[in-house]
C-alpha positions as CSV (number, residue, x, y, z in Angstrom):
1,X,0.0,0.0,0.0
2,X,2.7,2.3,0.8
3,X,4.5,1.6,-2.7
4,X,0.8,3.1,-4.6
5,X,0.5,5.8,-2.1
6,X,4.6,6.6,-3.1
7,X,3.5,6.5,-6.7
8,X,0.5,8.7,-6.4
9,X,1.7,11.2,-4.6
10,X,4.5,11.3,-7.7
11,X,2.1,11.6,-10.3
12,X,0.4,13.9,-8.7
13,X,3.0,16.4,-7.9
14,X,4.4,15.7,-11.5
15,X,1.0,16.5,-12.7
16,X,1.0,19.5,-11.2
17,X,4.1,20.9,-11.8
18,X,3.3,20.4,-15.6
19,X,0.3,22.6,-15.1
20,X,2.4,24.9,-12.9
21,X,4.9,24.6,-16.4
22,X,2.2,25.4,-18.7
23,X,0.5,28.4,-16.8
24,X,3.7,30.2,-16.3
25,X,5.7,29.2,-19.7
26,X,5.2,32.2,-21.5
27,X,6.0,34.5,-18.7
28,X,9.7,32.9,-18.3
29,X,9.7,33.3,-21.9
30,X,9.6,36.2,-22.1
31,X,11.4,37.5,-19.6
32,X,14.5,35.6,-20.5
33,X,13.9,36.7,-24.2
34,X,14.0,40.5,-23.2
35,X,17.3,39.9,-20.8
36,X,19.0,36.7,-21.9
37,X,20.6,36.5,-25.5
38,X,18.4,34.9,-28.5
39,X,21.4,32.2,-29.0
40,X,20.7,31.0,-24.9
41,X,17.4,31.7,-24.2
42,X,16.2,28.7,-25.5
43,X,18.5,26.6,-23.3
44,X,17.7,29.0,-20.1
45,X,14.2,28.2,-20.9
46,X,14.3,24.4,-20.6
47,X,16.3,24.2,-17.7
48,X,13.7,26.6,-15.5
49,X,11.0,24.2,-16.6
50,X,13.5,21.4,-15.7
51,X,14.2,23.2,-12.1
52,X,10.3,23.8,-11.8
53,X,9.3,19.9,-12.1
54,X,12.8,19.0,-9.8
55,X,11.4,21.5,-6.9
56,X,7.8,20.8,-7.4
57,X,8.1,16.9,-7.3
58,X,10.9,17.2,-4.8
59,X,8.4,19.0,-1.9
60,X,5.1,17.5,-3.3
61,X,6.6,13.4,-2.6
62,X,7.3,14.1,1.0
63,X,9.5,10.5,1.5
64,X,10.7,11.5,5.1
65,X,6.9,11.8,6.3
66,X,5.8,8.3,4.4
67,X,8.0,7.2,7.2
68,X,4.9,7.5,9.7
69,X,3.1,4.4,7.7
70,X,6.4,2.5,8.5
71,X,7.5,2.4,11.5
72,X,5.9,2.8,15.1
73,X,5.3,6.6,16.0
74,X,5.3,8.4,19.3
75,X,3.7,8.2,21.7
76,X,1.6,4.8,21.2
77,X,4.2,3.2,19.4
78,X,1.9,2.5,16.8
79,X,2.3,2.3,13.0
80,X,-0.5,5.1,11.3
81,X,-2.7,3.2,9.4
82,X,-2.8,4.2,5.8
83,X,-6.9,4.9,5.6
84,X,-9.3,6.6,2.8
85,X,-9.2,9.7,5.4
86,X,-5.5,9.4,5.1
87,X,-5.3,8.8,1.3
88,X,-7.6,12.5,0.7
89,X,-4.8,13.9,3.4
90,X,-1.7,12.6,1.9
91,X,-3.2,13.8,-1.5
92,X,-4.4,17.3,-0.3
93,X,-0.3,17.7,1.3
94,X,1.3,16.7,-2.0
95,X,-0.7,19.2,-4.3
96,X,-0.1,22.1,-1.3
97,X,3.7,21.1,-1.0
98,X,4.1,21.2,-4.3
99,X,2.2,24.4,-5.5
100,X,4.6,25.9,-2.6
101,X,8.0,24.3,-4.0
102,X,6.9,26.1,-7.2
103,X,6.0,29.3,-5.9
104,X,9.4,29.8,-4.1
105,X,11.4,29.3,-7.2
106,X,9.0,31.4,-9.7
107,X,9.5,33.9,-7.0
108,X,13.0,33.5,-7.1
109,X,13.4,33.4,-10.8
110,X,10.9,36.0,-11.3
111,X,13.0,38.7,-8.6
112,X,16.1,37.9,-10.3
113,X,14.0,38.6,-13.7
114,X,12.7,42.1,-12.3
115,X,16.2,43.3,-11.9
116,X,17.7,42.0,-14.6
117,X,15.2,43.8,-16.7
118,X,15.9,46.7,-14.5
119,X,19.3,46.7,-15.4
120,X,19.3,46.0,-19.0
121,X,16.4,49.2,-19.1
122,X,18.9,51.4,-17.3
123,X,21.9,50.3,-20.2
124,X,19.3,50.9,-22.9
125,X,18.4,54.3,-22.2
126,X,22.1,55.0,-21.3
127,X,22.8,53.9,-24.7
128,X,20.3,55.3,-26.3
129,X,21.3,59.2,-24.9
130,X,24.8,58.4,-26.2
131,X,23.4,58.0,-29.5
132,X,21.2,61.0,-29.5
């Protein structure tokens, strides 16, 4: 039982970091377009979708706390049976984790992309009044 809730909780987390993937590709698109060069934005592109589905499925499948269906826990010394209450749970945690893995490194990446087209903005109009 434990091996199909492990599964799940993989498919599910990969499932929703493709959605995550998909709602947010254009937007790292373009970003890295405006500040990246054409020649490596393509590359740059792939791996932040690559980094996305590594952080989502890494906090949605939550192995350390599969550990509680396992081995005896405090303080009955009792193993936590795996349940249908349990199953919704364990569920409910993996989408939530890994909505949250995804946020922190959109927020990251998308930071990092604020000042980046911050700075490229300031060099543009630098150039541009050195032109003029």
């Amino acid at each position: 039982m434990i091996v199909l809730l492990f599964l799940s909780t993989f498919v599910i987390a990969l499932v929703v970091s493709f959605i995550v993937v998909a709602l947010f590709n254009k937007s790292i698109e373009s970003i890295l377009n405006r500040v990246v060069p054409d020649e490596i934005s393509y590359a740059w592109q792939r791996y932040m979708r690559f980094a996305i589905f590594v952080f989502g499925i890494g906090g949605g499948v939550r192995v350390w706390d599969m550990e509680k269906y396992l081995t005896p826990q405090e303080p009955l010394k009792e193993v936590v049976q795996l349940s249908a209450y349990r199953w919704i749970l364990e569920i409910y945690q993996t989408i939530i984790s890994t909505l949250q893995s995804t946020a922190g490194i959109l927020l990251a990446f998308f930071v990092f992309g604020l000042i980046a087209v911050v700075v490229v903005r300031i060099f543009e109009t630098r150039n541009s009044k050195g032109e003029t």
